[in-house]
C-alpha positions as CSV (number, residue, x, y, z in Angstrom):
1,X,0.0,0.0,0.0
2,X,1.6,3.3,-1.0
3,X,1.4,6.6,1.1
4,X,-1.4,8.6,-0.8
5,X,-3.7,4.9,-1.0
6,X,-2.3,4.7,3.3
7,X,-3.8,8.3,3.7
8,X,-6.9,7.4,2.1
9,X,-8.3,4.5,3.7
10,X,-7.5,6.3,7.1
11,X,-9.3,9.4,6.6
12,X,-12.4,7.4,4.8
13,X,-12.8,5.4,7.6
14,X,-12.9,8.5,9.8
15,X,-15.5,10.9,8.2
16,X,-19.3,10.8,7.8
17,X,-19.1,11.5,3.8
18,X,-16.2,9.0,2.8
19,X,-17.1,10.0,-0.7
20,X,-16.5,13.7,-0.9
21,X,-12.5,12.9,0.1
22,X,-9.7,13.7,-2.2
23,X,-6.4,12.9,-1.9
24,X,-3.5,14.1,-4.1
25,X,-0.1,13.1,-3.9
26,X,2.9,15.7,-5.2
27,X,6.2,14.1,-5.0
28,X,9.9,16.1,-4.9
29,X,13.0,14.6,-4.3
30,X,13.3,15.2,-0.5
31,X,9.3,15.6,0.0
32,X,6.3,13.5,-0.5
33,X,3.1,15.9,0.0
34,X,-0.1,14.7,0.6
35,X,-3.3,17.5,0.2
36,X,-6.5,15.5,1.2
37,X,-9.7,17.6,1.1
38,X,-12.7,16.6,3.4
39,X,-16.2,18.1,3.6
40,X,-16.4,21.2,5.7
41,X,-18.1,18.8,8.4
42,X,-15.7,16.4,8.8
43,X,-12.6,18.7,9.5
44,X,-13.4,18.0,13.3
45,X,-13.2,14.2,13.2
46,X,-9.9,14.1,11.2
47,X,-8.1,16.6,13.0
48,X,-9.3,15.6,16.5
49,X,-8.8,16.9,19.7
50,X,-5.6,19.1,19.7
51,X,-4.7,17.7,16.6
52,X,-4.7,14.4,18.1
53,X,-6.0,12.5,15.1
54,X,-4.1,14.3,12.2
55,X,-0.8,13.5,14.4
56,X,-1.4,10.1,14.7
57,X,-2.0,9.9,10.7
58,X,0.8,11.9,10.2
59,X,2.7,9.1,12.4
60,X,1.4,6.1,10.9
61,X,2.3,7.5,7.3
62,X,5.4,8.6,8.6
63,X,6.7,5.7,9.9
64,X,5.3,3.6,6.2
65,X,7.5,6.0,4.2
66,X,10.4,5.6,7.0
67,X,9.8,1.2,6.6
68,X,9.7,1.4,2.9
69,X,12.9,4.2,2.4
70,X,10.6,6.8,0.9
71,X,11.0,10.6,1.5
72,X,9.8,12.4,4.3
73,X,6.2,13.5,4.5
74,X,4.0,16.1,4.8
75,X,0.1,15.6,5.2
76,X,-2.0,18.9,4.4
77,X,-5.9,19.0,5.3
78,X,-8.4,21.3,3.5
79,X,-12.0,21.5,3.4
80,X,-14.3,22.1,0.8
């Protein structure tokens, strides 16, 4: 499972509207960025309590790119 498909089935199984998620992968040399987009409802529930949630994606992603030698990571979250 690669990062963006990783960031993807997290988030989905997070949110109320699993279909109005987006997630776009941009890859640089030294930088993998992942923008995933959410409905304007479900900002809450993927960024938790102080950022609680989002850090523990961020983690889990984190330490997948670490295991498999990829770039570092960067997870962006928007709303529509």
């Amino acid at each position: 499972m690669n990062l963006k498909e990783l960031t993807e089935f997290l988030i989905k199984n997070l949110v109320s509207k699993p279909d109005m998620v987006s997630v776009k992968e941009l890859d640089d040399e030294d930088l993998v960025t992942i923008i995933v987009m959410v409905a304007k409802e479900d900002m809450g529930k993927v960024i938790g309590r102080q950022g609680k949630i989002i850090k523990a994606i961020r983690t889990l992603v984190s330490a997948n790119a670490y295991m498999n030698n990829l770039p570092k990571v960067k997870i962006e979250i928007n709303d529509f």
